[in-house]
mmJSON file of the N, C-alpha and C atoms, coordinates in Angstrom:
{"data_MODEL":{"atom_site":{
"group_PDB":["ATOM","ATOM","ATOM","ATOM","ATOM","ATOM","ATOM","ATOM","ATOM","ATOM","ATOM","ATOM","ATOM","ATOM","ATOM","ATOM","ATOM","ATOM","ATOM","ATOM","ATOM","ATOM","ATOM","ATOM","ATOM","ATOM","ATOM","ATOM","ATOM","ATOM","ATOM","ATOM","ATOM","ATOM","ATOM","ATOM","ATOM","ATOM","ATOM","ATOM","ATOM","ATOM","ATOM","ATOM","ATOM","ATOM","ATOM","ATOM","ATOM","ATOM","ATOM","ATOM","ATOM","ATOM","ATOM","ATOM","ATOM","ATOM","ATOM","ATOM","ATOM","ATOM","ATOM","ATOM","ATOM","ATOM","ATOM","ATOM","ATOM","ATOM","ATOM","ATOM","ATOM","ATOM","ATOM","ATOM","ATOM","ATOM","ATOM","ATOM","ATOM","ATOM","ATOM","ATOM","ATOM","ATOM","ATOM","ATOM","ATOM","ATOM","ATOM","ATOM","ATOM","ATOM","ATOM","ATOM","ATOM","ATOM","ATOM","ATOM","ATOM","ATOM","ATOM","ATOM","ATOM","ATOM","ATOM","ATOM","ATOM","ATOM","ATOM","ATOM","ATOM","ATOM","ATOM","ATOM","ATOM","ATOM","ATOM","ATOM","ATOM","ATOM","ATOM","ATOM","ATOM","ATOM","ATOM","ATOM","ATOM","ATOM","ATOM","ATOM","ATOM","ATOM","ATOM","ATOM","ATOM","ATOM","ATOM","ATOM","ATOM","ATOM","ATOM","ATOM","ATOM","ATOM","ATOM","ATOM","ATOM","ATOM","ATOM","ATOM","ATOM","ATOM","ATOM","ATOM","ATOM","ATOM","ATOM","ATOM","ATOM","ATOM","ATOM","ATOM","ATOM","ATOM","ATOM","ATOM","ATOM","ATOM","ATOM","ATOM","ATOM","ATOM","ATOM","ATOM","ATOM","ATOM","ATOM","ATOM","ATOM","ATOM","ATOM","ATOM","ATOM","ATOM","ATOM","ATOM","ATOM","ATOM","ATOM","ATOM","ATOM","ATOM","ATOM","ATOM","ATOM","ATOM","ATOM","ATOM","ATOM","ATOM","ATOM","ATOM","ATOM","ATOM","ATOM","ATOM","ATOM","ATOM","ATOM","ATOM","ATOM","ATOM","ATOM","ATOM","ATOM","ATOM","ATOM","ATOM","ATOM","ATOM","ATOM","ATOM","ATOM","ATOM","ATOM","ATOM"],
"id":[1,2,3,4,5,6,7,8,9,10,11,12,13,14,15,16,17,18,19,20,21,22,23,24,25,26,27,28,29,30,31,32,33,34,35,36,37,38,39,40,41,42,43,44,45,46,47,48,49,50,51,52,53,54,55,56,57,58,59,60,61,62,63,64,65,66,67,68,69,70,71,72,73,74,75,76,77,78,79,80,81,82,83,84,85,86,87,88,89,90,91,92,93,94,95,96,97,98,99,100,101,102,103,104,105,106,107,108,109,110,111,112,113,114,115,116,117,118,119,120,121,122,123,124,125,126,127,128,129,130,131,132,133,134,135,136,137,138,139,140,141,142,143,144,145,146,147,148,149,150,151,152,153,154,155,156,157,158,159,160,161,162,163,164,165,166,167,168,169,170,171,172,173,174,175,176,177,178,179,180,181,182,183,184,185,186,187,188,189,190,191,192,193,194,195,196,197,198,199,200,201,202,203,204,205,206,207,208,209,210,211,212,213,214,215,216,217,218,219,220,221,222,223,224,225,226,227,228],
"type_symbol":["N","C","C","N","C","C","N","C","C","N","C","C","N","C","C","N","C","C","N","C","C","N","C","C","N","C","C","N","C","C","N","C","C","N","C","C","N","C","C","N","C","C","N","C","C","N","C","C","N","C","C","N","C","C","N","C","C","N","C","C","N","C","C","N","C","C","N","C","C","N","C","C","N","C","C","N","C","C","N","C","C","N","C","C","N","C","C","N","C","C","N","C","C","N","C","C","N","C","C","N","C","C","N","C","C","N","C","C","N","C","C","N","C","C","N","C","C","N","C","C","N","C","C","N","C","C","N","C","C","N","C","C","N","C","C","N","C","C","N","C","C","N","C","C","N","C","C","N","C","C","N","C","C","N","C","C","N","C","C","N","C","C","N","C","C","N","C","C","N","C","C","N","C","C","N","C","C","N","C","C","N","C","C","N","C","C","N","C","C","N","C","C","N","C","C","N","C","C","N","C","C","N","C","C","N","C","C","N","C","C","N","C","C","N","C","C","N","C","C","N","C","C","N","C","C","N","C","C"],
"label_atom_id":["N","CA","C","N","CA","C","N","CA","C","N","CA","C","N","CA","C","N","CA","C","N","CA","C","N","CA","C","N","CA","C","N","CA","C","N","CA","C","N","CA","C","N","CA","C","N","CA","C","N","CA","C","N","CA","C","N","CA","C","N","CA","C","N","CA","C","N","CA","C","N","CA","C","N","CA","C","N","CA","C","N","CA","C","N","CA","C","N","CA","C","N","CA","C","N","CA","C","N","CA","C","N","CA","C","N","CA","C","N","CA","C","N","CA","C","N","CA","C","N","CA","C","N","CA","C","N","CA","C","N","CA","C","N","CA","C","N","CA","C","N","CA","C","N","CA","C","N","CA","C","N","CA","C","N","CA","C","N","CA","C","N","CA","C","N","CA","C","N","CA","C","N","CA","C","N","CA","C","N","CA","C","N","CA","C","N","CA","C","N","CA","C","N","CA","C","N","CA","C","N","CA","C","N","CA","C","N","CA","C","N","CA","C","N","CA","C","N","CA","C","N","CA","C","N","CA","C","N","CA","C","N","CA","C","N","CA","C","N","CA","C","N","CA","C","N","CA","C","N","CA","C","N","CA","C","N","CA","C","N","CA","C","N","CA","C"],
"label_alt_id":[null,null,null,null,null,null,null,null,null,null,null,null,null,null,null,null,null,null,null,null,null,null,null,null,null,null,null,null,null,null,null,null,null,null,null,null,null,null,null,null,null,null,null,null,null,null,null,null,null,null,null,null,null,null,null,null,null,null,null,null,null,null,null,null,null,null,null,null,null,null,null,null,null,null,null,null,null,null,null,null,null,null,null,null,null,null,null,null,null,null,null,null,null,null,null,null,null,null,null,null,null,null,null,null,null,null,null,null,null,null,null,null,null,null,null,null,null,null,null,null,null,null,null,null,null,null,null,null,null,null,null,null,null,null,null,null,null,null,null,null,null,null,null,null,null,null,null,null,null,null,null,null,null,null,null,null,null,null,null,null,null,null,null,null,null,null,null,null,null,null,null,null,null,null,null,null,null,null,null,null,null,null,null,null,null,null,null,null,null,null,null,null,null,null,null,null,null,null,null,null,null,null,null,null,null,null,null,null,null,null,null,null,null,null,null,null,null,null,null,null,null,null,null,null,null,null,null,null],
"label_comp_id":["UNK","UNK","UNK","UNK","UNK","UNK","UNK","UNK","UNK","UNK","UNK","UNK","UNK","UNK","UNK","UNK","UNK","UNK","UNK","UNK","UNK","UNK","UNK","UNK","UNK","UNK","UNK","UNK","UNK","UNK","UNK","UNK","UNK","UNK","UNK","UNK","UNK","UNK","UNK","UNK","UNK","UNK","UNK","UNK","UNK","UNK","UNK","UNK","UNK","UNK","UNK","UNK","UNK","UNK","UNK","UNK","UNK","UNK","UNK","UNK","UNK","UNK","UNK","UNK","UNK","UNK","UNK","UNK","UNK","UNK","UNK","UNK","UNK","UNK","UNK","UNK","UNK","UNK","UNK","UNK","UNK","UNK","UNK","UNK","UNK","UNK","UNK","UNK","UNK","UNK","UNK","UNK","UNK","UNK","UNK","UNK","UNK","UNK","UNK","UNK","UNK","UNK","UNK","UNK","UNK","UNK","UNK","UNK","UNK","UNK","UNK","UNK","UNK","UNK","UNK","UNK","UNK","UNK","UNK","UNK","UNK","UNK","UNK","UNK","UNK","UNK","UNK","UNK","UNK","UNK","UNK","UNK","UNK","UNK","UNK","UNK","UNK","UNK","UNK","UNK","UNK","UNK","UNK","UNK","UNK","UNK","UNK","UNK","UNK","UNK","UNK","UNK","UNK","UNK","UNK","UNK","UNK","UNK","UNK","UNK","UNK","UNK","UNK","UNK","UNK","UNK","UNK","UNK","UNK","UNK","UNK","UNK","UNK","UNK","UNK","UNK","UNK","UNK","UNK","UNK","UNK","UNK","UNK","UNK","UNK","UNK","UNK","UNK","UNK","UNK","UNK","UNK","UNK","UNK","UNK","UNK","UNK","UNK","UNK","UNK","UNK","UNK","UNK","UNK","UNK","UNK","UNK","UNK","UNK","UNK","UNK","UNK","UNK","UNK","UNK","UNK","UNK","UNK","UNK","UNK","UNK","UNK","UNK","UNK","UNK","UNK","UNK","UNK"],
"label_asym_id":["A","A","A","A","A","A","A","A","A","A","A","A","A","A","A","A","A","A","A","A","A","A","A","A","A","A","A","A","A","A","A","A","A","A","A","A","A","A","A","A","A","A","A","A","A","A","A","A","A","A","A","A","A","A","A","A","A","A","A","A","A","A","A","A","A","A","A","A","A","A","A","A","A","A","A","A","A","A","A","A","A","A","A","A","A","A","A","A","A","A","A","A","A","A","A","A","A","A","A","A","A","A","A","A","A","A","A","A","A","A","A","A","A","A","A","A","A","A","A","A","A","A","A","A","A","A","A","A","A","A","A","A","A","A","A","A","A","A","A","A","A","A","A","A","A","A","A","A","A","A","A","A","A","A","A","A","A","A","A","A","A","A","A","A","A","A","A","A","A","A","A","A","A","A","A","A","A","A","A","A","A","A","A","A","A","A","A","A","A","A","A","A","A","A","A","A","A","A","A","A","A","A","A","A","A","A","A","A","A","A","A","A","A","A","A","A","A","A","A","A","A","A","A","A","A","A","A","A"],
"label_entity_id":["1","1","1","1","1","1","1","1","1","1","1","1","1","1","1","1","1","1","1","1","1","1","1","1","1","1","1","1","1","1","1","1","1","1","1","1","1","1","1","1","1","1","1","1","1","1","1","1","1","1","1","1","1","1","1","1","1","1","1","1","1","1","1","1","1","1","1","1","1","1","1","1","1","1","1","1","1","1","1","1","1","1","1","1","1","1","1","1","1","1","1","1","1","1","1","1","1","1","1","1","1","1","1","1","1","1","1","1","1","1","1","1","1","1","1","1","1","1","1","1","1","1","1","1","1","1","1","1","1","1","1","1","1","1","1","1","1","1","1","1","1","1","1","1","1","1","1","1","1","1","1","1","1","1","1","1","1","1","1","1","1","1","1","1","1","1","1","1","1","1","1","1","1","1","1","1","1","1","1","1","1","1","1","1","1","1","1","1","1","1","1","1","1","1","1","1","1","1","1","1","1","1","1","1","1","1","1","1","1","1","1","1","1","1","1","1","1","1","1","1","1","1","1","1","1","1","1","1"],
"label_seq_id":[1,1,1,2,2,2,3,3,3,4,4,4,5,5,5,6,6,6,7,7,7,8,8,8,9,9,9,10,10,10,11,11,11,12,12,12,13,13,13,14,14,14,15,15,15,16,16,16,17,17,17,18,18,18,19,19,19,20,20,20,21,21,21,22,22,22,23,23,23,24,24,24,25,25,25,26,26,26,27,27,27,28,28,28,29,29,29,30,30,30,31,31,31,32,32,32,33,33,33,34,34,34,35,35,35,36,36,36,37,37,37,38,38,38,39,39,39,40,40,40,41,41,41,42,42,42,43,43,43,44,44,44,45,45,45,46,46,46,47,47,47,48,48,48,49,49,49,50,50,50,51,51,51,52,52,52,53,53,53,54,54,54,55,55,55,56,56,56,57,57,57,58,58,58,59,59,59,60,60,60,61,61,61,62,62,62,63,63,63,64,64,64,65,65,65,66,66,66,67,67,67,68,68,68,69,69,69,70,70,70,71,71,71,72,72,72,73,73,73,74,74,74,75,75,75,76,76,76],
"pdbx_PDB_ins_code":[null,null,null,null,null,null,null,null,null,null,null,null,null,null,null,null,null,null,null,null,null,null,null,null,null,null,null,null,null,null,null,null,null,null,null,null,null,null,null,null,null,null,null,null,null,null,null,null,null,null,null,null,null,null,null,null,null,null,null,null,null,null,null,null,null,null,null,null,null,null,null,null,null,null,null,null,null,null,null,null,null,null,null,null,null,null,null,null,null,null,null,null,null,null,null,null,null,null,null,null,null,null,null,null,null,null,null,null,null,null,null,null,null,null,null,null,null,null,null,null,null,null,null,null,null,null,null,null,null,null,null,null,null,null,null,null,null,null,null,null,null,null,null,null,null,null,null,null,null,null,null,null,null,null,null,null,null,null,null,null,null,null,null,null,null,null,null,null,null,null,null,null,null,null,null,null,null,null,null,null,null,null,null,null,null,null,null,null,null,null,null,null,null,null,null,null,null,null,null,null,null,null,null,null,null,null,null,null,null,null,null,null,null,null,null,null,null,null,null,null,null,null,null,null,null,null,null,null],
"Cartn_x":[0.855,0.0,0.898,0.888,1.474,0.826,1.139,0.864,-0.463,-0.617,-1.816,-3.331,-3.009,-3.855,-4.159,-3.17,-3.71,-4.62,-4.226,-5.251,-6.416,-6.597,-8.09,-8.702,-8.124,-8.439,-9.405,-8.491,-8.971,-9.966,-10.279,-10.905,-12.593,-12.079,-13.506,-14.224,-13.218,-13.908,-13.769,-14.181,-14.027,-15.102,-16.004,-17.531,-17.177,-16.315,-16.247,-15.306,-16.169,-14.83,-15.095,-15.31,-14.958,-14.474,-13.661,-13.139,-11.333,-10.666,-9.404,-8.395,-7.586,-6.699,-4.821,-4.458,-2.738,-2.075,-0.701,0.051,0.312,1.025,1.193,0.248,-1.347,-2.609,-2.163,-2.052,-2.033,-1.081,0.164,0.955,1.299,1.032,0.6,-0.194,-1.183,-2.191,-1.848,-1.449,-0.31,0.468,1.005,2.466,1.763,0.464,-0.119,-0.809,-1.298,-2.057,-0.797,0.459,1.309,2.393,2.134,2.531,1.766,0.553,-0.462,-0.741,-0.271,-0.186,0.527,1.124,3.307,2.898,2.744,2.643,1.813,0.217,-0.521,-0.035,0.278,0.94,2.159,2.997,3.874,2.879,1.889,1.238,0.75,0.453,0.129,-1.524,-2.414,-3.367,-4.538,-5.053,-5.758,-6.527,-7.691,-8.871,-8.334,-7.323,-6.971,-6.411,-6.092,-5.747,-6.676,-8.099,-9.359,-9.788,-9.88,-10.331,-9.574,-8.485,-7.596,-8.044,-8.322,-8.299,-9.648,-11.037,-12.094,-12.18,-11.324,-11.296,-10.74,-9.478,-8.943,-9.25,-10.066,-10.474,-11.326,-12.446,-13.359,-12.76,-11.456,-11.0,-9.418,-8.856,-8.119,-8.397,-9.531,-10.04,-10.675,-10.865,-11.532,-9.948,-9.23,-8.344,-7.184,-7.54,-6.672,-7.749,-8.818,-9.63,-9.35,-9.645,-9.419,-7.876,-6.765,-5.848,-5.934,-6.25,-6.413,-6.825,-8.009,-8.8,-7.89,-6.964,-5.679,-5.136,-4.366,-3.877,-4.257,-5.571,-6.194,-7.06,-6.694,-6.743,-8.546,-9.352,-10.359,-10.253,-10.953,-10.816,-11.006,-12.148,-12.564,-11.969],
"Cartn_y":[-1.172,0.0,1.231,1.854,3.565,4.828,5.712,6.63,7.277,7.378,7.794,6.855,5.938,4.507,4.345,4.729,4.659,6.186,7.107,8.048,8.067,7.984,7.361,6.216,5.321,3.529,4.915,5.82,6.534,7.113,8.011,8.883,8.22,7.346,6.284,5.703,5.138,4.189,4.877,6.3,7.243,6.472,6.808,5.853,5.073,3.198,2.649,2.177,2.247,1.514,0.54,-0.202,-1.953,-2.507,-3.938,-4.186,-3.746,-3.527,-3.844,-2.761,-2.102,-0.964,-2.001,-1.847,-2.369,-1.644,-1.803,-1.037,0.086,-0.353,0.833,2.07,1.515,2.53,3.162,2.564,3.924,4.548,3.889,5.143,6.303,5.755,6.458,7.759,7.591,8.115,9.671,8.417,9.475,10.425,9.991,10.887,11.911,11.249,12.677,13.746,13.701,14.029,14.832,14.792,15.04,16.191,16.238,16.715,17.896,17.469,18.582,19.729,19.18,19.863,21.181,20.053,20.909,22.031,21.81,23.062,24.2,23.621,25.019,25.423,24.824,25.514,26.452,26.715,27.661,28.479,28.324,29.518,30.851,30.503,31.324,31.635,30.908,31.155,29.659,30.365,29.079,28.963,29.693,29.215,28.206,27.737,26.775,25.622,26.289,24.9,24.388,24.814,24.201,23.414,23.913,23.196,22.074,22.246,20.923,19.546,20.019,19.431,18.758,19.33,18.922,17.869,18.069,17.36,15.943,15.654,14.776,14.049,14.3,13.935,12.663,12.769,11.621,10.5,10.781,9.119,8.763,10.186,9.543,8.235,8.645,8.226,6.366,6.759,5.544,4.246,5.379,4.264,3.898,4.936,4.264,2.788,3.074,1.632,0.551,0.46,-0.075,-0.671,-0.273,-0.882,-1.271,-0.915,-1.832,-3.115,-2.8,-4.089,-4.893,-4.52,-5.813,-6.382,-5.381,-6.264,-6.814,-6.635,-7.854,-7.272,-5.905,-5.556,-4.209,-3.98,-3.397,-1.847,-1.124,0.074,0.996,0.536,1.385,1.08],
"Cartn_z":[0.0,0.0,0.0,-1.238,-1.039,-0.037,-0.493,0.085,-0.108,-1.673,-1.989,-1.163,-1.705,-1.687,0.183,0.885,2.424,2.622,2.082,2.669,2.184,0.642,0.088,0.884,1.279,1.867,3.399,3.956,4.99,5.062,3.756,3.59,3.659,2.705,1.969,3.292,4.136,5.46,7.275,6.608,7.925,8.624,8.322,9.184,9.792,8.95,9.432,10.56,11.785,13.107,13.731,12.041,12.807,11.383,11.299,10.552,10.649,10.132,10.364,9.386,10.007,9.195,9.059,7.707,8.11,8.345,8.887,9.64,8.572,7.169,6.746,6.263,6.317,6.324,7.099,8.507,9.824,9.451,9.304,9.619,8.309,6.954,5.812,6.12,7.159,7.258,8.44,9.555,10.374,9.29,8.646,8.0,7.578,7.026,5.585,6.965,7.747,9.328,9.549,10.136,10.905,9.922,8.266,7.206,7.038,6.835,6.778,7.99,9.162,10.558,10.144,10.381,10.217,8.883,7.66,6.738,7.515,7.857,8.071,9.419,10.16,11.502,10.876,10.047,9.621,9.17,8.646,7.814,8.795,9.761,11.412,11.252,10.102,10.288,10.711,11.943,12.903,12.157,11.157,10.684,9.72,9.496,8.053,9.443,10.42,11.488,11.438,12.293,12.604,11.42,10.397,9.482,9.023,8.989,8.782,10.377,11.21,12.426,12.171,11.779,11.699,10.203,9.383,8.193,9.195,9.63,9.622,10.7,11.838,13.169,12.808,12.545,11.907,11.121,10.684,9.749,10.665,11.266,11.906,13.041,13.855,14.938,14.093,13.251,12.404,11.968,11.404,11.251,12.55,13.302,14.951,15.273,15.174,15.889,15.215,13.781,13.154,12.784,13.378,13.338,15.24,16.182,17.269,17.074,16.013,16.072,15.296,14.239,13.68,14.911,15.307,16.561,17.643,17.36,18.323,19.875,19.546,20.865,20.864,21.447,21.562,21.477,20.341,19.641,20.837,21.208,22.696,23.752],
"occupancy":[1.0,1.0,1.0,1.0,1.0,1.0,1.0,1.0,1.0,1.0,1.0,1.0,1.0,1.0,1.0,1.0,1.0,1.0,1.0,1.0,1.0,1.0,1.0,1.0,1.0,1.0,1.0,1.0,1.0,1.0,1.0,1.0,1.0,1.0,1.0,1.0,1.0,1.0,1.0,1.0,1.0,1.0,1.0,1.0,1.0,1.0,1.0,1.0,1.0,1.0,1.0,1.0,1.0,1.0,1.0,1.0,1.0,1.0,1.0,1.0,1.0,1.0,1.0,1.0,1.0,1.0,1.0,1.0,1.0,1.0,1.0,1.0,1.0,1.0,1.0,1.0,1.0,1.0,1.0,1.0,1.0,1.0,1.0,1.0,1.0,1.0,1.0,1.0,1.0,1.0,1.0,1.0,1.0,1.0,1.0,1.0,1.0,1.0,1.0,1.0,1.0,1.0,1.0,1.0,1.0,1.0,1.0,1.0,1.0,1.0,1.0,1.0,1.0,1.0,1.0,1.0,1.0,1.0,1.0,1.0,1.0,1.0,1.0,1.0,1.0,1.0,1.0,1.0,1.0,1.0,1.0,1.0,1.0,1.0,1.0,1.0,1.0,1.0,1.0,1.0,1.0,1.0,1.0,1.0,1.0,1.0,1.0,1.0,1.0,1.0,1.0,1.0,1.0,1.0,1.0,1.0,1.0,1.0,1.0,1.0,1.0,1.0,1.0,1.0,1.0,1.0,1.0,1.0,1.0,1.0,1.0,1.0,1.0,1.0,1.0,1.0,1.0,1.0,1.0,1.0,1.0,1.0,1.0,1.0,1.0,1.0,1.0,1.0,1.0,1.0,1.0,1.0,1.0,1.0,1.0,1.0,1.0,1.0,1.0,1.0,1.0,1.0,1.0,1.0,1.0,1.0,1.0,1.0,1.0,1.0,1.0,1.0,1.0,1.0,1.0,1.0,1.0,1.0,1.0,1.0,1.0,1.0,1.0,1.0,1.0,1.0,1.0,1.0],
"B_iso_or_equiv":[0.0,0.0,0.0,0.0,0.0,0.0,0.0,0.0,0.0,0.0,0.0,0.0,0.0,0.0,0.0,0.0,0.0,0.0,0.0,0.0,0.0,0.0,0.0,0.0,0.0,0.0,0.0,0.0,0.0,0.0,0.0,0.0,0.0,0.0,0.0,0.0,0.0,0.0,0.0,0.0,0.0,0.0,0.0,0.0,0.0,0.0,0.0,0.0,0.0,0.0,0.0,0.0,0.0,0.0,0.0,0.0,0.0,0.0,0.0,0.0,0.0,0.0,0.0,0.0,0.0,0.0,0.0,0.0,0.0,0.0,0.0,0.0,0.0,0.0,0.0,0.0,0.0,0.0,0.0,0.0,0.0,0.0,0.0,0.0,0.0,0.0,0.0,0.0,0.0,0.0,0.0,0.0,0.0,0.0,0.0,0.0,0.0,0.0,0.0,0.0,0.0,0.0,0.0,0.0,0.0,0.0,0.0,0.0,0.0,0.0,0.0,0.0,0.0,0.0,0.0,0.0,0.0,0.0,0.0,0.0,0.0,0.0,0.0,0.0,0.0,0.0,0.0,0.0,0.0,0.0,0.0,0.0,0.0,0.0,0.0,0.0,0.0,0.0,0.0,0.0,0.0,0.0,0.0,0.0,0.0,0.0,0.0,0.0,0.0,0.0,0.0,0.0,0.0,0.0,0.0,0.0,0.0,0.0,0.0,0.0,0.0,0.0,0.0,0.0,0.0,0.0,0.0,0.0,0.0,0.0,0.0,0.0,0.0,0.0,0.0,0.0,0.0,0.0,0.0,0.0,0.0,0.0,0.0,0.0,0.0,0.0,0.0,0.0,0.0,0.0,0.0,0.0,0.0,0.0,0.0,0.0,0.0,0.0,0.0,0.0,0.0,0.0,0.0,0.0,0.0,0.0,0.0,0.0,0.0,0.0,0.0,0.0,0.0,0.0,0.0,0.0,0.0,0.0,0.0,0.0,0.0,0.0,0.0,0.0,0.0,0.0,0.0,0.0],
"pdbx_formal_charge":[null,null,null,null,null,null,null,null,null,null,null,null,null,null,null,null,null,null,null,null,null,null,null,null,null,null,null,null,null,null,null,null,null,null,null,null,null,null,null,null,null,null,null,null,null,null,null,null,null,null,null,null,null,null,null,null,null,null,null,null,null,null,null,null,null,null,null,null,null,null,null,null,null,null,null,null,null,null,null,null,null,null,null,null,null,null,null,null,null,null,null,null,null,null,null,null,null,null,null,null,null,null,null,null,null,null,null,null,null,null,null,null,null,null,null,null,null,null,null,null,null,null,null,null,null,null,null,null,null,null,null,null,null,null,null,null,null,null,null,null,null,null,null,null,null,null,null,null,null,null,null,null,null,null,null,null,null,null,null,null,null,null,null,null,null,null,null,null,null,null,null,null,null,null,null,null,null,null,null,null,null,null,null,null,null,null,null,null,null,null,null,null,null,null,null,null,null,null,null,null,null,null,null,null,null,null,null,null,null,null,null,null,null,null,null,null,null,null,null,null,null,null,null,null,null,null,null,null],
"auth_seq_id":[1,1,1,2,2,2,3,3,3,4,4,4,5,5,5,6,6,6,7,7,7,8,8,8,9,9,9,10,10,10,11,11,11,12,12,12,13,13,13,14,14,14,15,15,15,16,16,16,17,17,17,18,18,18,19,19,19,20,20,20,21,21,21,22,22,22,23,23,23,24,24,24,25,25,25,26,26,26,27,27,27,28,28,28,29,29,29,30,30,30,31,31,31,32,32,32,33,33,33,34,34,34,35,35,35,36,36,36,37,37,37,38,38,38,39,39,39,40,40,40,41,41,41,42,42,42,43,43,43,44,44,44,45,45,45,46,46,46,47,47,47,48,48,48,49,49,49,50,50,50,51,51,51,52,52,52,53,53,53,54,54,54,55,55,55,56,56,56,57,57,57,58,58,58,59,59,59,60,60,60,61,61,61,62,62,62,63,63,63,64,64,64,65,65,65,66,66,66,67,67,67,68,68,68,69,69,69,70,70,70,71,71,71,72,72,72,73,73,73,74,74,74,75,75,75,76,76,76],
"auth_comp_id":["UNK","UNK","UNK","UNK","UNK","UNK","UNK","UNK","UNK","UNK","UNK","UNK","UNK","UNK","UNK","UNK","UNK","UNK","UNK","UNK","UNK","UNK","UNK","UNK","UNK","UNK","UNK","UNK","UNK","UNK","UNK","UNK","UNK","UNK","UNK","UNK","UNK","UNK","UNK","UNK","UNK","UNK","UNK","UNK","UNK","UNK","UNK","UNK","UNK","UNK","UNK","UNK","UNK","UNK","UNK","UNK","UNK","UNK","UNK","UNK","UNK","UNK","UNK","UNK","UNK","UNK","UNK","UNK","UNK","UNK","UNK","UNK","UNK","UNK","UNK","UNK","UNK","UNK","UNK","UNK","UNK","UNK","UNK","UNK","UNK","UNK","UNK","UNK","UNK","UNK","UNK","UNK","UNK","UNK","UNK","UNK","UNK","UNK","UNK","UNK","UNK","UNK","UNK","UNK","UNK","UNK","UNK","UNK","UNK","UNK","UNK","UNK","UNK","UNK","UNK","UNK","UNK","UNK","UNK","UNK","UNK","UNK","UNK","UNK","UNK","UNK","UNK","UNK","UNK","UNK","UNK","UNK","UNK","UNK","UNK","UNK","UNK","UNK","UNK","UNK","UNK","UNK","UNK","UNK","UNK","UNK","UNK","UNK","UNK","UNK","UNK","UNK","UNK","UNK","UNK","UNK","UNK","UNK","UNK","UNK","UNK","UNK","UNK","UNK","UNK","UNK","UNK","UNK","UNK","UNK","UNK","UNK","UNK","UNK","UNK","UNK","UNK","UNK","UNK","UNK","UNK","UNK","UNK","UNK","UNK","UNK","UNK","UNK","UNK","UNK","UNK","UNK","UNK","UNK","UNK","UNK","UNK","UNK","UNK","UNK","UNK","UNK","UNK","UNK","UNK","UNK","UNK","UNK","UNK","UNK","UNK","UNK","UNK","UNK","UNK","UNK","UNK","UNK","UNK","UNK","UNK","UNK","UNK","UNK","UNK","UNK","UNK","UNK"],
"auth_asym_id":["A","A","A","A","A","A","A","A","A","A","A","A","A","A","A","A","A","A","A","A","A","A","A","A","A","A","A","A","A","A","A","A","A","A","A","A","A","A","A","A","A","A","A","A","A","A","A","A","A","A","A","A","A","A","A","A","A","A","A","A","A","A","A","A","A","A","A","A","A","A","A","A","A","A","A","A","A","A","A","A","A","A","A","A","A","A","A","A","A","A","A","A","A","A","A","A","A","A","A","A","A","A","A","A","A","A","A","A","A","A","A","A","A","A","A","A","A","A","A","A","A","A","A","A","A","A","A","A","A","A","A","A","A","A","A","A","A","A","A","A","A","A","A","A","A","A","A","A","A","A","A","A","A","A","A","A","A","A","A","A","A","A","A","A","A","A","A","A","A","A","A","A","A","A","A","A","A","A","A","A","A","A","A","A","A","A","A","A","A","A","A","A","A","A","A","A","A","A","A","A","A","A","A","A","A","A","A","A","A","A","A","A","A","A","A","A","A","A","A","A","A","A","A","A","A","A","A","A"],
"auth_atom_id":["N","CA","C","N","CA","C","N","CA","C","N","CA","C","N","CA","C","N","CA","C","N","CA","C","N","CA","C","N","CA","C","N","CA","C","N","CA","C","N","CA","C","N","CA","C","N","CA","C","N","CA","C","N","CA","C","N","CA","C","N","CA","C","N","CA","C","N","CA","C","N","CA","C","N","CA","C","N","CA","C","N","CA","C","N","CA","C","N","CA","C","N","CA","C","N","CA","C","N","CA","C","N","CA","C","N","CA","C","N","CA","C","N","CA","C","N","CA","C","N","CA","C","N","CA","C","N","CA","C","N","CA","C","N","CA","C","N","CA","C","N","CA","C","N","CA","C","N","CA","C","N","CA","C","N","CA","C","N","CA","C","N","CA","C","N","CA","C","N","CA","C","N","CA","C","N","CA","C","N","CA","C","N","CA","C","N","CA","C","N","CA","C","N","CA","C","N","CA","C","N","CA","C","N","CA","C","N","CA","C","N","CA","C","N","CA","C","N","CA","C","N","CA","C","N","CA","C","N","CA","C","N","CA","C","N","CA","C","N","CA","C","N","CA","C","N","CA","C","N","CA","C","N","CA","C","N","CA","C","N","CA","C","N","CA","C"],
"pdbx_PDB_model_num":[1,1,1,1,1,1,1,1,1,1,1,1,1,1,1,1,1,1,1,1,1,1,1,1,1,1,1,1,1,1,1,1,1,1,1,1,1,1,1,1,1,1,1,1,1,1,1,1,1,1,1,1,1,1,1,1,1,1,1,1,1,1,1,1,1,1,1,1,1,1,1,1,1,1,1,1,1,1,1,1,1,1,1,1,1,1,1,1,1,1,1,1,1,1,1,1,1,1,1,1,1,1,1,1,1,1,1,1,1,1,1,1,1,1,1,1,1,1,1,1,1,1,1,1,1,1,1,1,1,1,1,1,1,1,1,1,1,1,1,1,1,1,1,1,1,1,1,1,1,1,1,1,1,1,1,1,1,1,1,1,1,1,1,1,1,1,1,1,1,1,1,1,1,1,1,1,1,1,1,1,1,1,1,1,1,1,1,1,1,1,1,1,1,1,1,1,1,1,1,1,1,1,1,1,1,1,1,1,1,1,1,1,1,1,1,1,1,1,1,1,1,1,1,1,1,1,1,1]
}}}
């Protein structure tokens, strides 16, 4: 799985938090999350923070459970 292909796989199955994320989804997913931070935090403007924060909250949270649930362990 590339790069592109984990954040679409993200985007598509925000809803879902059950079923199973692979390691390199999450952390694909992390990188593009933690990338996108990092740019608009230099820009010094919060209204493009918030909005970046409210975009990515709903599939991050989706594909954290969803890779708990690979490893076996309970999302909640």
């Amino acid at each position: 799985m590339n790069f592109t292909t984990a954040v679409r796989t993200c985007f598509k199955k925000y809803t879902d938090f059950s079923g199973v994320a692979t390691r390199p989804e999450y952390w694909w997913f992390a990188l593009f999350n933690s990338l996108g931070s990092l740019l608009l935090g230099l820009t010094g403007i919060s209204f493009l923070r918030l909005l970046w924060f409210l975009a990515v909250i709903v599939p991050g949270l989706s594909v954290l459970f969803r890779r708990h649930h690979d490893a076996g362990r309970s999302g909640w």
